[in-house]
ZAMARGU-4260 file (C-alpha; in steps of 0.2 Angstrom, whole numbers, plus 5000, padded with zeros to 4 digits):
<rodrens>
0) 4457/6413/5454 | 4449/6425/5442 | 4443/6417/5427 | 4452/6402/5432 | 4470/6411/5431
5) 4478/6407/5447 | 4482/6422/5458 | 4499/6424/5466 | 4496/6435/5482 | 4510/6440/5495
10) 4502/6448/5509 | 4517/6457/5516 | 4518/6464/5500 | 4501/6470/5502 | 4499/6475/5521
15) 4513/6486/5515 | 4507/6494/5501 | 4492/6498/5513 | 4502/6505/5524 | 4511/6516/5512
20) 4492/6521/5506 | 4487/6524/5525 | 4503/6537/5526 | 4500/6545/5511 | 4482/6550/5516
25) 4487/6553/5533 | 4501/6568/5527 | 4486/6572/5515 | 4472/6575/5529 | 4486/6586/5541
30) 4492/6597/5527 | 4484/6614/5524 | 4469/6615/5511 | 4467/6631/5503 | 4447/6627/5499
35) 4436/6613/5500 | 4434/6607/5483 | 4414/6601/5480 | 4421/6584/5472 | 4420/6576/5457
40) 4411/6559/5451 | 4414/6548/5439 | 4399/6548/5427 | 4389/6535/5425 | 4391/6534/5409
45) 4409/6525/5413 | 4403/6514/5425 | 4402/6496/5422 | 4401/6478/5428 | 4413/6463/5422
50) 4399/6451/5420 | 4411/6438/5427 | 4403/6445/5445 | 4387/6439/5440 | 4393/6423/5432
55) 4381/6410/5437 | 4365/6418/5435 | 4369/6428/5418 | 4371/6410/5411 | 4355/6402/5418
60) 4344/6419/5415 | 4351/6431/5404 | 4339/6442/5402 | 4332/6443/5419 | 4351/6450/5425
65) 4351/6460/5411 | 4336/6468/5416 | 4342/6467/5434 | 4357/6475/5432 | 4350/6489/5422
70) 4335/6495/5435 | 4352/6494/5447 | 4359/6509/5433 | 4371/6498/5426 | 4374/6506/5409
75) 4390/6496/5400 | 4395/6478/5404 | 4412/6466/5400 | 4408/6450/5393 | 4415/6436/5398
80) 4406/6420/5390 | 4389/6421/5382 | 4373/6406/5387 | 4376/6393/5376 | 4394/6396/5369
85) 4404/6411/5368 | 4403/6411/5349 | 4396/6425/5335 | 4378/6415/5336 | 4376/6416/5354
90) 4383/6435/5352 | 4368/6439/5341 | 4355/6431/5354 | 4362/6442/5367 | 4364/6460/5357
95) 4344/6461/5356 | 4344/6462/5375 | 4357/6476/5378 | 4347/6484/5364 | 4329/6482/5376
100) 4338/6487/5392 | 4349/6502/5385 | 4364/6493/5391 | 4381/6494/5382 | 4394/6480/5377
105) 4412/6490/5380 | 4422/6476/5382 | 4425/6457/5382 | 4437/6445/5390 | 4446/6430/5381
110) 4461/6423/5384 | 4479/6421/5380 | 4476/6405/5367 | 4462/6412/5357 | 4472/6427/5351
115) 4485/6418/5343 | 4475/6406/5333 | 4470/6416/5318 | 4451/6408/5315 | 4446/6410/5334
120) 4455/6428/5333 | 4443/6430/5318 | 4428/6425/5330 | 4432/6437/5342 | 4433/6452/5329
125) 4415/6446/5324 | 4407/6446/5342 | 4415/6459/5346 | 4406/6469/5331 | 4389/6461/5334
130) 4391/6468/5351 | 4398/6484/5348 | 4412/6483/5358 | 4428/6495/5358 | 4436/6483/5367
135) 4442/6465/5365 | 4452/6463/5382 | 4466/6446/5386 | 4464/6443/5406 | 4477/6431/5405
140) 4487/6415/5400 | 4504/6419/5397 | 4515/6409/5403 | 4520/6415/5420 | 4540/6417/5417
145) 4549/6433/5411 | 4550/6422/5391 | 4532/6420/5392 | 4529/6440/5393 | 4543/6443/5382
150) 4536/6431/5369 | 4520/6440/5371 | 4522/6458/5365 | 4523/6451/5348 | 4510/6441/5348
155) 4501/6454/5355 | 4506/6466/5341 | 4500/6455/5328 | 4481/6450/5336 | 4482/6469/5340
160) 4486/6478/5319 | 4470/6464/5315 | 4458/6471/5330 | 4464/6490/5324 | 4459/6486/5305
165) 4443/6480/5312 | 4440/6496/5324 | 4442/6490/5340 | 4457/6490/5351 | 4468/6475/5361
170) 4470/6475/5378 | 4479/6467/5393 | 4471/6462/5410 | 4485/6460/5423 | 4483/6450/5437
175) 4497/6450/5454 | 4512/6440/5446 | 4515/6455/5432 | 4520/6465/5446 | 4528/6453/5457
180) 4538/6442/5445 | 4554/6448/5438 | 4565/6444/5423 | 4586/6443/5424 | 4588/6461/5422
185) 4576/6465/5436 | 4561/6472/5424 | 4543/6466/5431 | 4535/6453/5418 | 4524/6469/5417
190) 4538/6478/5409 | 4544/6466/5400 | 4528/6466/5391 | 4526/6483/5389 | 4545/6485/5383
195) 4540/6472/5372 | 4523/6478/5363 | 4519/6493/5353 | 4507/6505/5364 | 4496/6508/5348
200) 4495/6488/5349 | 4491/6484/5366 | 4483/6495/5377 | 4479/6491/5397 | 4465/6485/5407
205) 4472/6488/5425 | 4466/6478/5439 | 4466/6489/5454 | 4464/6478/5466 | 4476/6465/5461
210) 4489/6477/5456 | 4485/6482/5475 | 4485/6467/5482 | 4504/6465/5471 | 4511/6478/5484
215) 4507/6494/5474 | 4500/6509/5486 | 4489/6520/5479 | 4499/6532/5473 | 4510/6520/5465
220) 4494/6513/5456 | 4492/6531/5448 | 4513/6534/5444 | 4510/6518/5436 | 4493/6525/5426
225) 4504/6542/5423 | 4518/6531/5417 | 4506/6524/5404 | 4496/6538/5399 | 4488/6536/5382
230) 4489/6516/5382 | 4481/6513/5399 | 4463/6515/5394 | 4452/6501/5407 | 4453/6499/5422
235) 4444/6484/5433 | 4439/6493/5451 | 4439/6479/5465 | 4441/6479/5481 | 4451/6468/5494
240) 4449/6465/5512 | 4463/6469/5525 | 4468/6450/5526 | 4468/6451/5503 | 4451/6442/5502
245) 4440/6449/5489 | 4428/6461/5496 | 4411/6469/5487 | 4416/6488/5480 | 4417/6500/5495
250) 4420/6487/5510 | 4436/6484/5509 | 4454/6493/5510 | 4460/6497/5492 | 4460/6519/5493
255) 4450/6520/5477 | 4447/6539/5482 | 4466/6542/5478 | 4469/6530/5464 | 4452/6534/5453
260) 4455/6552/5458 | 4473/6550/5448 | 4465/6539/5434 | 4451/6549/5429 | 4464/6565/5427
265) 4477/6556/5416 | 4462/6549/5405 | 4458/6530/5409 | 4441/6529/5400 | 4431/6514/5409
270) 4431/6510/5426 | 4422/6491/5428 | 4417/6483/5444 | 4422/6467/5448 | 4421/6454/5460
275) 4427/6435/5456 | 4417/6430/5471 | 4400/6432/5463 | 4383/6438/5467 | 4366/6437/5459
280) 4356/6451/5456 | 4338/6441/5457 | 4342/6437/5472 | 4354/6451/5484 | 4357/6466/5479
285) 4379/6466/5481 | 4380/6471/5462 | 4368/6488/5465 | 4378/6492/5480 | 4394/6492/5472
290) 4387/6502/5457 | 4379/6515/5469 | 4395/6517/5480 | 4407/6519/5462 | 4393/6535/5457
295) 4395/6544/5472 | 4411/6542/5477 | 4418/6560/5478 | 4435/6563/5469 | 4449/6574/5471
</rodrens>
């Protein structure tokens, strides 16, 4: 689950895509290399956390995770809920406390339903401005059939021209069945979508780890980024053990070296962490971890 949208997971499909990675660095490593290159990072200023991660204890004690996660040197955060209700009042109560802490809303997550009602859609504009966000992001919802996607460009394009007018852009968090679900012609529901909505509309959140663990090697993870250069603007960094169970940032298999190393050269502006099986930041320290190993990992 991830935000309580089921998760469809094929594990042939992703022991091959590991595999695929695993030769692609392996005819990487025994070619010949000019010059080392020193590496690059991804600043922190485009480092984040989905606040999903931190779920429980954000609720109960806002303030102390948003301390917490800033001493970690946490600097932009993705909403997902708010203590109290995820409604413009309870938006206000929590803008104050990024203020404090130097922390930075980029994005939030709301689903499917919510942008195709026009009062809630109005709501979200509104938290989204308290907040300061560039971002108002759908992780899911659609119905899970090639109609469902193709019904939901539209609706997309509409939610999308309001969130433009207000300064802010739409985006679309994928999950697996995107990329493993296919309509009569053969297009991925992912396809179908895109075909079906205007890039200056709907831009993309994508899920590294579940496109991964969908059957996508690394490199097809970046020919997929290239592919949508321009519109493909989030991205959520998680990882996946060998067996596809959620693993903390930089213990598991997913080749983040080679697909960050793609994204951050064809433009993708946000990399957020994310790990549905949550941690608390009062209490271990899984949430600095994954923060410290994103900074310094070296790119090509």
């Amino acid at each position: 689950m991830c935000g309580g949208v089921p998760v469809v997971f094929d594990r042939r499909k992703f022991l091959a895509g590991v595999a695929a990675t695993a030769a692609g660095v392996a005819a990487v490593a025994a070619a010949p290399v000019a010059a080392a290159s020193p590496g690059r990072r991804i600043p922190n200023s485009r480092i984040g956390l989905q606040m999903y991660s931190v779920r429980d204890a954000f609720m109960s004690q806002p303030e102390a995770v948003l301390r917490a996660l800033a001493r970690a040197g946490y600097r932009n955060l993705e909403f997902a809920g708010f203590p109290g209700g995820t409604d413009p009042a309870h938006a206000r109560e929590v803008r104050p406390l990024l203020d404090k802490y130097g922390l930075r809303a980029v994005s939030s997550h709301h689903g499917y339903a919510e942008f195709l009602d026009d009062a809630r859609l109005g709501e979200l504009i509104e938290m989204a401005r308290i907040l300061g966000q560039r971002y108002i992001v759908c992780p899911g919802g659609v119905p899970d059939t090639a109609e469902g996607f193709a019904e939901a460009g539209p609706a997309f394009n509409r939610a999308g021209e309001r969130i433009r007018r207000a300064g802010m852009k739409l985006g679309y968090h994928n999950h697996t069945s995107e990329f493993t679900g296919h309509g009569p012609d053969g297009r991925t529901f992912y396809q179908i979508l895109l075909d079906g909505s205007d890039p200056e509309l709907l831009y993309l959140e994508l899920d590294m780890g579940w496109s991964s663990a969908a059957g996508l090697s690394a490199q097809e993870n970046v020919e997929l980024i290239r592919a949508n250069r321009g519109r493909m603007l989030l991205a959520h960094v998680k990882d996946l053990d060998s067996t596809g169970n959620l693993a903390d940032l930089g213990t598991g298999v997913v080749d983040y070296r080679t697909i960050l190393s793609g994204a951050t050269r064809l433009g993708m502006r946000e990399f957020i962490i994310e790990n549905d099986d949550q941690s608390n930041p009062l209490t271990d320290s899984r949430a600095d971890r994954m923060h410290d190993y994103l900074a310094a990992l070296r790119l090509r």
